[in-house]
mmCIF file as gemmi writes it, N, C-alpha and C atoms, coordinates in Angstrom:
data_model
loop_
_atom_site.group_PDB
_atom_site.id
_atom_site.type_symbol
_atom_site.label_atom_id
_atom_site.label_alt_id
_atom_site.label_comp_id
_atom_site.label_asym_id
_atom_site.label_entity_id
_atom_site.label_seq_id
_atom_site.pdbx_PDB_ins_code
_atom_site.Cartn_x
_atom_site.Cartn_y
_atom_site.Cartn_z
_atom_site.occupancy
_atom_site.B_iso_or_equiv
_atom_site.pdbx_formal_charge
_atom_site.auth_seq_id
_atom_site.auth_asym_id
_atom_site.pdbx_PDB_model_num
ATOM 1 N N . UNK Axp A 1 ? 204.059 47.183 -113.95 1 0 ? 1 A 1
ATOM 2 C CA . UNK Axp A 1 ? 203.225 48.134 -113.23 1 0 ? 1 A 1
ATOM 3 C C . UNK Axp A 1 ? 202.162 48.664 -114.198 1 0 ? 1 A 1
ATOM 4 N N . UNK Axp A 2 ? 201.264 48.576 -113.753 1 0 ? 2 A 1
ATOM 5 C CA . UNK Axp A 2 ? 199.714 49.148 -114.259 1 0 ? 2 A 1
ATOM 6 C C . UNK Axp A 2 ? 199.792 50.176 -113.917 1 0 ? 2 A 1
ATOM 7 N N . UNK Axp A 3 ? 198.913 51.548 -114.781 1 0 ? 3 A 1
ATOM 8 C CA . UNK Axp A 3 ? 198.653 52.711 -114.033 1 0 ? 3 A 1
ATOM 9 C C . UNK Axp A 3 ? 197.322 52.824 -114.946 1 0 ? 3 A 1
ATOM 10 N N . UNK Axp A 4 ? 196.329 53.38 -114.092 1 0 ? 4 A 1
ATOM 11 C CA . UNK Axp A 4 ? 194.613 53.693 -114.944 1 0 ? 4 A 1
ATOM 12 C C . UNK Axp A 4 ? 194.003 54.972 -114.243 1 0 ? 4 A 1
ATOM 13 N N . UNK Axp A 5 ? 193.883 55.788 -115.534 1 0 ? 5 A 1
ATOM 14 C CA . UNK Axp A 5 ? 192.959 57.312 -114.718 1 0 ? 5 A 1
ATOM 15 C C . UNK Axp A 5 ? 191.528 56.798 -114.542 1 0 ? 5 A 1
ATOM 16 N N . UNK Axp A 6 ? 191.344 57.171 -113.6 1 0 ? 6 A 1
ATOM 17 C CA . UNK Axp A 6 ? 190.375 56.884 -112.755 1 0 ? 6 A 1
ATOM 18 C C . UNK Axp A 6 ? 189.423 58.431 -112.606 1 0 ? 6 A 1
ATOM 19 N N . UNK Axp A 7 ? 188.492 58.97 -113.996 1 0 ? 7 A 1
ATOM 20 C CA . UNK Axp A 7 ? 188.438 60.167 -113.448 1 0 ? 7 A 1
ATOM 21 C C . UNK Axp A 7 ? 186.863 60.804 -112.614 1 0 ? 7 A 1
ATOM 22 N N . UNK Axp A 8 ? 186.317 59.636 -112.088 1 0 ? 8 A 1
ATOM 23 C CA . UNK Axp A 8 ? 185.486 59.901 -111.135 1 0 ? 8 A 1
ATOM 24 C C . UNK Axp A 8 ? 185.911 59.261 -109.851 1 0 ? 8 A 1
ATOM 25 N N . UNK Axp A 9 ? 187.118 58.913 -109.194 1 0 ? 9 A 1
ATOM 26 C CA . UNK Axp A 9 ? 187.749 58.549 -108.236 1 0 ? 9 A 1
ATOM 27 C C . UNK Axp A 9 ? 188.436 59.98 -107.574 1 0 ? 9 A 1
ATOM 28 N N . UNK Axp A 10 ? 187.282 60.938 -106.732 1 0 ? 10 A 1
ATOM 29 C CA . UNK Axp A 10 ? 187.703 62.36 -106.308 1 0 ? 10 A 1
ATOM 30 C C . UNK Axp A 10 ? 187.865 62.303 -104.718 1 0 ? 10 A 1
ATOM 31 N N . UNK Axp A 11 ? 187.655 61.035 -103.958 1 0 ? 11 A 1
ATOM 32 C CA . UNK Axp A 11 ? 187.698 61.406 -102.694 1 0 ? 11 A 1
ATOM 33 C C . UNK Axp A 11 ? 188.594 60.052 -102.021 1 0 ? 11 A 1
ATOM 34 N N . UNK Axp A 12 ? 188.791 59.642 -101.372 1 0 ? 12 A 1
ATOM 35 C CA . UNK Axp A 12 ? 189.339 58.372 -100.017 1 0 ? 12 A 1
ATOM 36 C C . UNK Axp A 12 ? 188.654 57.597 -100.375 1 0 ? 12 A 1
ATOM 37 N N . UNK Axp A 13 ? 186.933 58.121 -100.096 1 0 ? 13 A 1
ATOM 38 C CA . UNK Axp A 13 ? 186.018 56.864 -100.412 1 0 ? 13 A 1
ATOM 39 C C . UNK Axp A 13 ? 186.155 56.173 -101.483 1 0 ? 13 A 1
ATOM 40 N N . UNK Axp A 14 ? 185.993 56.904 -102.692 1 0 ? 14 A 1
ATOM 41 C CA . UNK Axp A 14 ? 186.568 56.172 -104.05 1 0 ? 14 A 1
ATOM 42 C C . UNK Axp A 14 ? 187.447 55.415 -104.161 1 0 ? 14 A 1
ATOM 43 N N . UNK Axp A 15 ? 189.078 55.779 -103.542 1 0 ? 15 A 1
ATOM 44 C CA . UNK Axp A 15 ? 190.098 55.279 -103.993 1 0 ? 15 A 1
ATOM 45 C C . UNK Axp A 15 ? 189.827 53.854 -102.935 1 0 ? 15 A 1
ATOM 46 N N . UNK Axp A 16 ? 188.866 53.759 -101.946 1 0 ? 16 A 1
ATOM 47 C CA . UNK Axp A 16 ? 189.19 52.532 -101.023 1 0 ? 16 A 1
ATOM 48 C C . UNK Axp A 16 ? 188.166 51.401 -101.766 1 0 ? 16 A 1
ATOM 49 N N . UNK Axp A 17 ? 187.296 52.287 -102.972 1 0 ? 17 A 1
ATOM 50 C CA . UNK Axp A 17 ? 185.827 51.192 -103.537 1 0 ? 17 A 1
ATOM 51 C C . UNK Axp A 17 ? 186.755 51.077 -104.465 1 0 ? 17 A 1
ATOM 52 N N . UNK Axp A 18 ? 188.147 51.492 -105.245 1 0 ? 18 A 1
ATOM 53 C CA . UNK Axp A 18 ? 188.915 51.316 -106.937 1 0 ? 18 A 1
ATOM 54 C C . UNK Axp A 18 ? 189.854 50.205 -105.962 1 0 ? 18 A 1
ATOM 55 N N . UNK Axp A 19 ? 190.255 50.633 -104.76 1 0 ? 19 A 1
ATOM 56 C CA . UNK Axp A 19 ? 191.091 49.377 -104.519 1 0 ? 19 A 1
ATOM 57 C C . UNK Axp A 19 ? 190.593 48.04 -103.869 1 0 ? 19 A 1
ATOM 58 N N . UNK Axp A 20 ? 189.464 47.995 -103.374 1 0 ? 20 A 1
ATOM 59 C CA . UNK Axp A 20 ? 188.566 46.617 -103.167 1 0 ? 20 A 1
ATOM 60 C C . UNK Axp A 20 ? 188.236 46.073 -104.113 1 0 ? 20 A 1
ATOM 61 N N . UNK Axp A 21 ? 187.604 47.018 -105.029 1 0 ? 21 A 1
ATOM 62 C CA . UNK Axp A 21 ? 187.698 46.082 -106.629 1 0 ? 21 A 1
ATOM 63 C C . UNK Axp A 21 ? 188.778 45.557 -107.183 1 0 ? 21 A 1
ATOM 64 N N . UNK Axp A 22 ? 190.057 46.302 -107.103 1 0 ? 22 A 1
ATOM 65 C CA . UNK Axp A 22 ? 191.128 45.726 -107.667 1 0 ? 22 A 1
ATOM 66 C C . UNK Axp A 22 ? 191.391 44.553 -106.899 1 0 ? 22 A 1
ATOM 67 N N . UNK Axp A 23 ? 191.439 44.656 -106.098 1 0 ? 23 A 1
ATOM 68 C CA . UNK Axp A 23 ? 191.937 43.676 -105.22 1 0 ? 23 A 1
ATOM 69 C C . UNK Axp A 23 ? 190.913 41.991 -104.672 1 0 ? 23 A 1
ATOM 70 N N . UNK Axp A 24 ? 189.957 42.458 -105.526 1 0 ? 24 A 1
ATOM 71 C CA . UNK Axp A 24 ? 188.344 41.094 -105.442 1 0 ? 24 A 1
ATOM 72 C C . UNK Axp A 24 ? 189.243 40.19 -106.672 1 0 ? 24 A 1
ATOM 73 N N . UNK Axp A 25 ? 190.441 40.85 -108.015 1 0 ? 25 A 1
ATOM 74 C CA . UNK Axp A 25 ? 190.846 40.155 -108.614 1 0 ? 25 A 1
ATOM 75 C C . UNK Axp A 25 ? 192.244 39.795 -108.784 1 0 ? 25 A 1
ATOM 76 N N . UNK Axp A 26 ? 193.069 40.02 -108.089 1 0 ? 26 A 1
ATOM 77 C CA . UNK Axp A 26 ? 194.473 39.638 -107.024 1 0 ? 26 A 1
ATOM 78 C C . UNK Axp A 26 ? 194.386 40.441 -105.845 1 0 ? 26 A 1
ATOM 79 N N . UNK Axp A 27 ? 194.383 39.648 -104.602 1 0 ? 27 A 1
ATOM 80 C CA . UNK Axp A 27 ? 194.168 40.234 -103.382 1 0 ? 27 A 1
ATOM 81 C C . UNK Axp A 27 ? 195.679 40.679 -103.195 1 0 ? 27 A 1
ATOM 82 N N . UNK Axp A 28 ? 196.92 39.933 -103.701 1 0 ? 28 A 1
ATOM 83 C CA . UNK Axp A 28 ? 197.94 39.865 -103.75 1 0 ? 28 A 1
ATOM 84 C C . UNK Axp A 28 ? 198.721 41.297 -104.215 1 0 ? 28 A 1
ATOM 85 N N . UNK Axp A 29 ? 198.008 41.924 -104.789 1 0 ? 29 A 1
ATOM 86 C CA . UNK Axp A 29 ? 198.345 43.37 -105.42 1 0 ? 29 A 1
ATOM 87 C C . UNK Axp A 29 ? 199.232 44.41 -104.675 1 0 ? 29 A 1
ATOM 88 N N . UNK Axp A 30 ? 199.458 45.018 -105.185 1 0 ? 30 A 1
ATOM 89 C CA . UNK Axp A 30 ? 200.541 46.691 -104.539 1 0 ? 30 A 1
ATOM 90 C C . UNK Axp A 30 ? 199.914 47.488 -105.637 1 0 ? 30 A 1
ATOM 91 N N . UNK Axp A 31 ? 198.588 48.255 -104.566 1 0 ? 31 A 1
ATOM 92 C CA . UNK Axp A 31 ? 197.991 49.103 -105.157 1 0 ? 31 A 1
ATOM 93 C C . UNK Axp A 31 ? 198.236 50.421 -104.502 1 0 ? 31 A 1
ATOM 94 N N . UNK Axp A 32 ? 198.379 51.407 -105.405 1 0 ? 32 A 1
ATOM 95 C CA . UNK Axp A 32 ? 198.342 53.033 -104.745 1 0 ? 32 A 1
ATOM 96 C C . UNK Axp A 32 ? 197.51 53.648 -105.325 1 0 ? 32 A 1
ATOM 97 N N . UNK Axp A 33 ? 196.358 54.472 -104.674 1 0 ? 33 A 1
ATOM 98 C CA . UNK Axp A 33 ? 195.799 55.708 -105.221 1 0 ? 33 A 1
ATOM 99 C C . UNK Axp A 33 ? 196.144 56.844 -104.883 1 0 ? 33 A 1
ATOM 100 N N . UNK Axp A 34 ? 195.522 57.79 -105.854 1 0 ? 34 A 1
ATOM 101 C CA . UNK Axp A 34 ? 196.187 59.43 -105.549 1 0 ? 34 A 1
ATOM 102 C C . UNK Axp A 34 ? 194.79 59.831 -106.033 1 0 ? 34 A 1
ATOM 103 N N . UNK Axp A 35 ? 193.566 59.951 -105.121 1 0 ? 35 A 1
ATOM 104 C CA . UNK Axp A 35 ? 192.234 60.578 -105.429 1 0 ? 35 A 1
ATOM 105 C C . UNK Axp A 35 ? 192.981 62.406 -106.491 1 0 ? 35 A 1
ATOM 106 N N . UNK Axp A 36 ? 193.997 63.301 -105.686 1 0 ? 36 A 1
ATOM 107 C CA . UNK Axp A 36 ? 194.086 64.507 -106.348 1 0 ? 36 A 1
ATOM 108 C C . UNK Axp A 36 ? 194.325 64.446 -107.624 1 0 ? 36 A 1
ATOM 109 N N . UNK Axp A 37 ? 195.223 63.41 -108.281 1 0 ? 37 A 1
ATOM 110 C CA . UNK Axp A 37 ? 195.111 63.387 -109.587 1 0 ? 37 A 1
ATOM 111 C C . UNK Axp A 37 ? 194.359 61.46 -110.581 1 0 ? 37 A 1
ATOM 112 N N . UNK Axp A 38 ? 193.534 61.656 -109.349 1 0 ? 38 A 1
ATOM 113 C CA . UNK Axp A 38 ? 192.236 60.019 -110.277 1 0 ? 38 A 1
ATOM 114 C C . UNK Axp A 38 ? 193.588 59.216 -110.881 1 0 ? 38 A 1
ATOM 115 N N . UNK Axp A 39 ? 194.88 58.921 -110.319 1 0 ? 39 A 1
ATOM 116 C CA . UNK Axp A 39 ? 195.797 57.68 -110.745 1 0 ? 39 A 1
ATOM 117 C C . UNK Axp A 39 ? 195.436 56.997 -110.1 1 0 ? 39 A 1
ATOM 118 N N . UNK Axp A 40 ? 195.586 55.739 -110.732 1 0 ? 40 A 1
ATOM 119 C CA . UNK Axp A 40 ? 196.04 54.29 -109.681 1 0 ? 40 A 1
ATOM 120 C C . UNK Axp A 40 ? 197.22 53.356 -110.361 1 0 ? 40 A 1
ATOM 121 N N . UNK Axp A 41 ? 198.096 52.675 -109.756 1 0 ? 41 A 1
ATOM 122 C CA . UNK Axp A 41 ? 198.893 51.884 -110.182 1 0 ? 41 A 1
ATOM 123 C C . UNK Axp A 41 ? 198.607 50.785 -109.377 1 0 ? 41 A 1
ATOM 124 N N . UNK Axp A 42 ? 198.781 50.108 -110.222 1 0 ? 42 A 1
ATOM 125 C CA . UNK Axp A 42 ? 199.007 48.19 -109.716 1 0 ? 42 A 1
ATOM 126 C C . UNK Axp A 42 ? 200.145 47.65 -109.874 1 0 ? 42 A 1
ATOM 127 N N . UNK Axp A 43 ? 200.775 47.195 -109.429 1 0 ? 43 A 1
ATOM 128 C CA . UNK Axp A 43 ? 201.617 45.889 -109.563 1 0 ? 43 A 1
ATOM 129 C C . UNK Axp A 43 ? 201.083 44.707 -109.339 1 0 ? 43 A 1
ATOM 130 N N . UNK Axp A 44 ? 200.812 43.689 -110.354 1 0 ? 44 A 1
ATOM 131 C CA . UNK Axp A 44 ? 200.599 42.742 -110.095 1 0 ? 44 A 1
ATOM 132 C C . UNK Axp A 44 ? 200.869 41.555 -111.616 1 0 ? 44 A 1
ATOM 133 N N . UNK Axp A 45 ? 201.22 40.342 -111.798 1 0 ? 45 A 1
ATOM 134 C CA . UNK Axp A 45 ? 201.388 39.985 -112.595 1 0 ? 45 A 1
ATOM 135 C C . UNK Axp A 45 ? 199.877 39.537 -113.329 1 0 ? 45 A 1
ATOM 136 N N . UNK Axp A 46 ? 198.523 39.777 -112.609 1 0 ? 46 A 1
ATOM 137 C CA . UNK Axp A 46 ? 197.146 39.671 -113.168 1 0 ? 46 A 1
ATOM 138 C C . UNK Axp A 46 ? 196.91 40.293 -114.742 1 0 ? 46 A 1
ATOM 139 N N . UNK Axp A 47 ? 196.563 39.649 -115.322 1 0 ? 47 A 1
ATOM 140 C CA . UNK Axp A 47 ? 196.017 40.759 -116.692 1 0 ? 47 A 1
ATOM 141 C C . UNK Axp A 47 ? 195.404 41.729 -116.686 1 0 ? 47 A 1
ATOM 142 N N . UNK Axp A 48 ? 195.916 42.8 -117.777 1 0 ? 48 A 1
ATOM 143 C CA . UNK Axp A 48 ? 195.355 44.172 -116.933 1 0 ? 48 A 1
ATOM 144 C C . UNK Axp A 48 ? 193.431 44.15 -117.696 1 0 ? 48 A 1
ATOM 145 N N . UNK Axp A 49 ? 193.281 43.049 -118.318 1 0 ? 49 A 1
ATOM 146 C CA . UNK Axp A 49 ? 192.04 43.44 -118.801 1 0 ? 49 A 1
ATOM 147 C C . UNK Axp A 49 ? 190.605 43.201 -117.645 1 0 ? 49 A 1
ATOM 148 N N . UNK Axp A 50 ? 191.828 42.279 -117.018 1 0 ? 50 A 1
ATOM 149 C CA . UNK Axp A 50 ? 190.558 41.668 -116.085 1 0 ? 50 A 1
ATOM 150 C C . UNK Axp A 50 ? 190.474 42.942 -114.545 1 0 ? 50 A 1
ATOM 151 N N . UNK Axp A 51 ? 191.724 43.734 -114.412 1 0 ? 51 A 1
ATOM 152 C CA . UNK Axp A 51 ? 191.536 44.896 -113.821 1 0 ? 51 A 1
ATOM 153 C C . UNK Axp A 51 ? 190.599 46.11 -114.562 1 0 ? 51 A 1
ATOM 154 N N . UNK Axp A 52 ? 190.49 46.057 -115.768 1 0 ? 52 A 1
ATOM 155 C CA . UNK Axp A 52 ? 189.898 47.119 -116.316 1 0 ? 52 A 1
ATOM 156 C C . UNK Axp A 52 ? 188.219 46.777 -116.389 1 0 ? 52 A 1
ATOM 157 N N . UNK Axp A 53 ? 188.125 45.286 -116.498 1 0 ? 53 A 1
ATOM 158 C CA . UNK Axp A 53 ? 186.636 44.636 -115.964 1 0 ? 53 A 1
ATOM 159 C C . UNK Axp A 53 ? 185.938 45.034 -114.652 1 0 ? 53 A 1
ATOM 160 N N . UNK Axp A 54 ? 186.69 44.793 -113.787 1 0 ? 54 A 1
ATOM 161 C CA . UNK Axp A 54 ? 186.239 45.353 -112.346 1 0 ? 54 A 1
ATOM 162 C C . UNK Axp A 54 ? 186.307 46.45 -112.263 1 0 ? 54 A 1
ATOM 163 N N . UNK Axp A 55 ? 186.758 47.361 -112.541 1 0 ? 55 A 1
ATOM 164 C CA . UNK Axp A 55 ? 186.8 48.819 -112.529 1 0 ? 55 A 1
ATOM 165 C C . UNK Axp A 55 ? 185.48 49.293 -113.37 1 0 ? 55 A 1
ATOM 166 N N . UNK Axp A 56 ? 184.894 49.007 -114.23 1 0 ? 56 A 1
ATOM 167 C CA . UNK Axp A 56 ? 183.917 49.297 -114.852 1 0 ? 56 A 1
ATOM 168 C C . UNK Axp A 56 ? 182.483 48.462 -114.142 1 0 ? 56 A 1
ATOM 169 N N . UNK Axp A 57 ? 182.878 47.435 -113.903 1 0 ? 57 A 1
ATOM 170 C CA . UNK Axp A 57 ? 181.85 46.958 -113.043 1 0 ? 57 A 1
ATOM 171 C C . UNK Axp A 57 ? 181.547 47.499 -111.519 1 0 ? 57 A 1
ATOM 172 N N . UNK Axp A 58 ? 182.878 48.245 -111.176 1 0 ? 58 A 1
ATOM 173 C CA . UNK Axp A 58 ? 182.251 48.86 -110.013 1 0 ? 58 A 1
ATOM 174 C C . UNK Axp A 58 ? 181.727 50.506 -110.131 1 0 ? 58 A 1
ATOM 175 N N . UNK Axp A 59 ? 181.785 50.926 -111.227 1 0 ? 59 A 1
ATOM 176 C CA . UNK Axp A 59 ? 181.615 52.152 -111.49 1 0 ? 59 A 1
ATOM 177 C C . UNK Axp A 59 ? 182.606 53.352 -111.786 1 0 ? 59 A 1
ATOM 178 N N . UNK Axp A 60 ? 183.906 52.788 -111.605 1 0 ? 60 A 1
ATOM 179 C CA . UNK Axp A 60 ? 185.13 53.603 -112.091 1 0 ? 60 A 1
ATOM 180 C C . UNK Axp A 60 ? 186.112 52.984 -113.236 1 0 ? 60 A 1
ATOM 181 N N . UNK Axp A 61 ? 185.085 53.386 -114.37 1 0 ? 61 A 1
ATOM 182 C CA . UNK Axp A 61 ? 185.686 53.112 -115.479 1 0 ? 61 A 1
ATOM 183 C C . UNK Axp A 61 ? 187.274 53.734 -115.872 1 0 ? 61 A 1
ATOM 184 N N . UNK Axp A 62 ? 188.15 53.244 -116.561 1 0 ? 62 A 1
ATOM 185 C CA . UNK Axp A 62 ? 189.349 53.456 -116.748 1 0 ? 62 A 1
ATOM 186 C C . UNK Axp A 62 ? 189.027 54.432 -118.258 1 0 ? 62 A 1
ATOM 187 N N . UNK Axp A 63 ? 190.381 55.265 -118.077 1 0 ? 63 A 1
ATOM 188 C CA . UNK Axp A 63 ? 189.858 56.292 -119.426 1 0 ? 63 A 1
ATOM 189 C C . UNK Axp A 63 ? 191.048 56.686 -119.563 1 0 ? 63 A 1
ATOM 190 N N . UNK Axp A 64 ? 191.421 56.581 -120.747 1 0 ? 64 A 1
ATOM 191 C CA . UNK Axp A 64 ? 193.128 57.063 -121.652 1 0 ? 64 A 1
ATOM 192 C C . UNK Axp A 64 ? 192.817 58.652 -122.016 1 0 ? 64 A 1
């Protein structure tokens, strides 16, 4: 399981543009967002770098 703060992911809309991106790179995924606290988790056996690619390419960069 993946988990990435997401901390410009504040509304529905966001969490449905963080999970279309995730999901453009395993459609196959078990993704959850929680816009109140900018989490997301993945399950997926995909590399998480190539999730952290799309996330920055769509504008919700991942941040430790």
């Amino acid at each position: 399981m993946l988990t990435f703060n997401i901390p410009n992911m504040t509304c529905g809309g966001c969490a449905k543009s963080v999970t279309n991106a995730l999901r453009s790179v395993d459609p196959d995924a078990r993704i959850e967002t929680d816009p109140a606290t900018r989490k997301v988790s993945v399950n997926s056996t995909t590399d998480e770098r190539d999730f952290l690619a799309v996330l920055e390419e769509a504008g919700y960069p991942h941040q430790k």
